[in-house]
C-alpha positions in Angstrom: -217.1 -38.8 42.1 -218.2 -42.4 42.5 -218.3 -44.9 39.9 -221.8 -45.4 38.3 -222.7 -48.8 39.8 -222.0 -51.9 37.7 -224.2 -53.8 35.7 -225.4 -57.4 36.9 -224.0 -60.0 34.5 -226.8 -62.0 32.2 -226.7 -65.4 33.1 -224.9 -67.9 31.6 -226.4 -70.1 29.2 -226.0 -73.2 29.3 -224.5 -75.8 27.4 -225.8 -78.1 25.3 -229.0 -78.2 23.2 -232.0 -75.8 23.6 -234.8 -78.1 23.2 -237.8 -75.4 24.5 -237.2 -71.9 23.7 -239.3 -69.1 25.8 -242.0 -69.1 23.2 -242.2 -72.9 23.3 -242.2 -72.9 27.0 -245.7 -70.2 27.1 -246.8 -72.6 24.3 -246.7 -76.2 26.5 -247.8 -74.8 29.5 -251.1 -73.2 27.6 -251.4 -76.6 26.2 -251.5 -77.8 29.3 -253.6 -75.0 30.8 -256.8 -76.3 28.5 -256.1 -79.6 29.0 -256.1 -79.0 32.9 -259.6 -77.6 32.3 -261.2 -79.7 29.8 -260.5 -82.5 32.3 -261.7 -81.0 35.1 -264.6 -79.6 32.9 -263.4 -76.0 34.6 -262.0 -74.1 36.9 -263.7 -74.9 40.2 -262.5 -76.7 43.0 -258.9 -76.8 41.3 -255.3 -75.8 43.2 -252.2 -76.0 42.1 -249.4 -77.1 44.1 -245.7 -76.1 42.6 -242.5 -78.1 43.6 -240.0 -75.9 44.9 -238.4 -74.5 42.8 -239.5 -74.7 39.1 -242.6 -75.9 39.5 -243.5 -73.0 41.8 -243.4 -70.5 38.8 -244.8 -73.1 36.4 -247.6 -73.1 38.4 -248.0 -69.8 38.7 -248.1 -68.9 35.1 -250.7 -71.8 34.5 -253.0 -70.4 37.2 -252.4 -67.0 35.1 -253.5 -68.8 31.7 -256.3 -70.1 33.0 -257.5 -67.2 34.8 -257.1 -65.1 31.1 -259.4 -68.1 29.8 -262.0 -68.8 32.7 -261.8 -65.3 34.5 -261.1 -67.4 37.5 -258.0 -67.2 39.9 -257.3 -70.9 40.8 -255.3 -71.4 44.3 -251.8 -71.5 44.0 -249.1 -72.7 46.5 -246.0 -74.9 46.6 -245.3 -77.9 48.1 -241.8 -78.8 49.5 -240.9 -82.6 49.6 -237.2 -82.1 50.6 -237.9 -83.9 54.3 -240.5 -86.9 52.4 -237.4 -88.3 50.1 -235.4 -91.2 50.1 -232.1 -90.3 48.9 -231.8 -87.5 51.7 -229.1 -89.8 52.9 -226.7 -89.7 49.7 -228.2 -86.2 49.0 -228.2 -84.8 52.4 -227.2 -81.1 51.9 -230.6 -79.9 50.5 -232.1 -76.7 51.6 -235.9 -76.8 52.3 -238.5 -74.0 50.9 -241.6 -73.5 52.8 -244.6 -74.9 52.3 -247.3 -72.4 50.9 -251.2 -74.3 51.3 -253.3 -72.0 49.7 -256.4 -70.4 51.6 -259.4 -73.2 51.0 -256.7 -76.4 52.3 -256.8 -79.1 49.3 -259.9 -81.6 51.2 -262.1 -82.5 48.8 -260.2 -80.1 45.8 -258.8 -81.6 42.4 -254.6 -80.7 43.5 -252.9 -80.4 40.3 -248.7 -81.2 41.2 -246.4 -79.0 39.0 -242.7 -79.8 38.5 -240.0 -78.9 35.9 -239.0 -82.3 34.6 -240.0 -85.8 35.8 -237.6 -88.1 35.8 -237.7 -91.5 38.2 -240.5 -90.5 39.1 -239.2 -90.6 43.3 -239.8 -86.5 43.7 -243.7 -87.1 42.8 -243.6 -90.1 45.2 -242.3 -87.6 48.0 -244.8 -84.9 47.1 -247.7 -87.0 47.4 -246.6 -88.2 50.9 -245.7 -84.6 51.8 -249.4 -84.3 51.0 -250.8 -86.8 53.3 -249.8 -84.3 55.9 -252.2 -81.4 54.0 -255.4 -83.2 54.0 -256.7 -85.3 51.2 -257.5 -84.3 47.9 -260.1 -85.9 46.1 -258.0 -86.3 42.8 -254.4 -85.5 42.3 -253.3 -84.7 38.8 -249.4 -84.3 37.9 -248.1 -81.6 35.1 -244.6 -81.0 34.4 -243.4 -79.3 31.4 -240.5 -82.5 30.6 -240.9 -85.9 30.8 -237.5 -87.4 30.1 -238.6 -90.6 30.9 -236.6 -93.7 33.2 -238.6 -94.4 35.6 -238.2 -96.0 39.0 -241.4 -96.0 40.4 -244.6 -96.3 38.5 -245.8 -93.3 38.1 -246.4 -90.9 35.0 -247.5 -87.4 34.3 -251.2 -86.6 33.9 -250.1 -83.1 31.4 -247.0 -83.2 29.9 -245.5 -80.2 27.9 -242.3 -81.9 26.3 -241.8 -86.2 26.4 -238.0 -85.7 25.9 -236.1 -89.1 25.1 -232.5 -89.3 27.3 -230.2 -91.0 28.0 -229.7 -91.5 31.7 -226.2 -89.8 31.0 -227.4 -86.7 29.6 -228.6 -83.2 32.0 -231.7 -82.3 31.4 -231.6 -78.2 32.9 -234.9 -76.1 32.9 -234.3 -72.2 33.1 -237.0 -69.5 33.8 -236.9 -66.3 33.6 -238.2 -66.2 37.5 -235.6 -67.6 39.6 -232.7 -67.7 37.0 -233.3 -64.6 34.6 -233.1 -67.2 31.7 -235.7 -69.1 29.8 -235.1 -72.2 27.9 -234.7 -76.0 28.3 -231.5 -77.7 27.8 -230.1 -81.6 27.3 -226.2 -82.2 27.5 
């Protein structure tokens, strides 16, 4: 008689302090959700484009929100810039995700960027160069669900869920339930 197989082990939190909890993360990216289409004064002509990794799921579930409140399903795909940035020389062991372009391209569509936490402000710089080689929007919009601020380049978010004051020492660590089977954002 075999041993009935074991449990996986629940994640880890992390340390530090939870500054979104699961309901506050569905909460921010409803926000932003509305906001996304009260700008765009709808649905149409909108696609999301997630940065691997977060900002694929956050995408995602934004594209779900606003399908529950238009009844529309807005294009979703993600966008790798791991080739496009300029640290891959002190950074080099990164491993690249594909690149998903939803069906439609993004000429001549409002591309909505979606990442996790903007920081300097250099991943957005490399997405929207990795975009150059999709086609060319006609506007492109950034949402992320942290801003933590410290920026390098100028550059700022369009939708924000969370402005989080740092301190360029402290780690700033979204979870989602998704790819980590934990849902929260933590400073330390």
């Amino acid at each position: 008689m075999s041993a009935p197989p074991a449990e996986p082990a629940a994640p880890e939190e992390p340390e530090g302090r939870v500054v979104l909890d699961a309901r506050d993360i569905a909460r921010a990216l409803t926000r932003i959700a509305h906001e996304l289409l009260e700008r765009n004064k709808g649905a149409s002509d909108l696609v999301l484009l997630g940065i691997p990794s977060r900002g694929v799921p956050l995408a995602r579930r934004i594209a779900a929100r606003i399908k529950d409140v238009e009844g529309v399903a807005v294009p979703v795909g993600a966008l790798d810039v791991t080739m496009y940035r300029d640290d891959l020389r002190r950074h080099p062991a990164r491993s690249p995700h594909p690149t998903e372009v939803p069906p439609g391209g993004v000429d001549g569509r409002t591309v909505v960027l979606v990442d996790d936490v903007l920081y300097s402000g250099r991943t957005v710089r490399a997405a929207l160069d990795a975009m150059n080689d999709l086609g060319r929007p006609d506007v492109v919009r950034l949402a992320v669900l942290v801003d933590r601020g410290h920026r390098e380049l100028p550059i700022r978010a369009d939708h924000v869920g969370k402005n989080l004051p740092s301190a360029r020492t402290e780690r700033v660590m979204v979870r989602l339930d998704e790819p980590d089977g934990l849902e929260g954002v933590w400073i330390q």
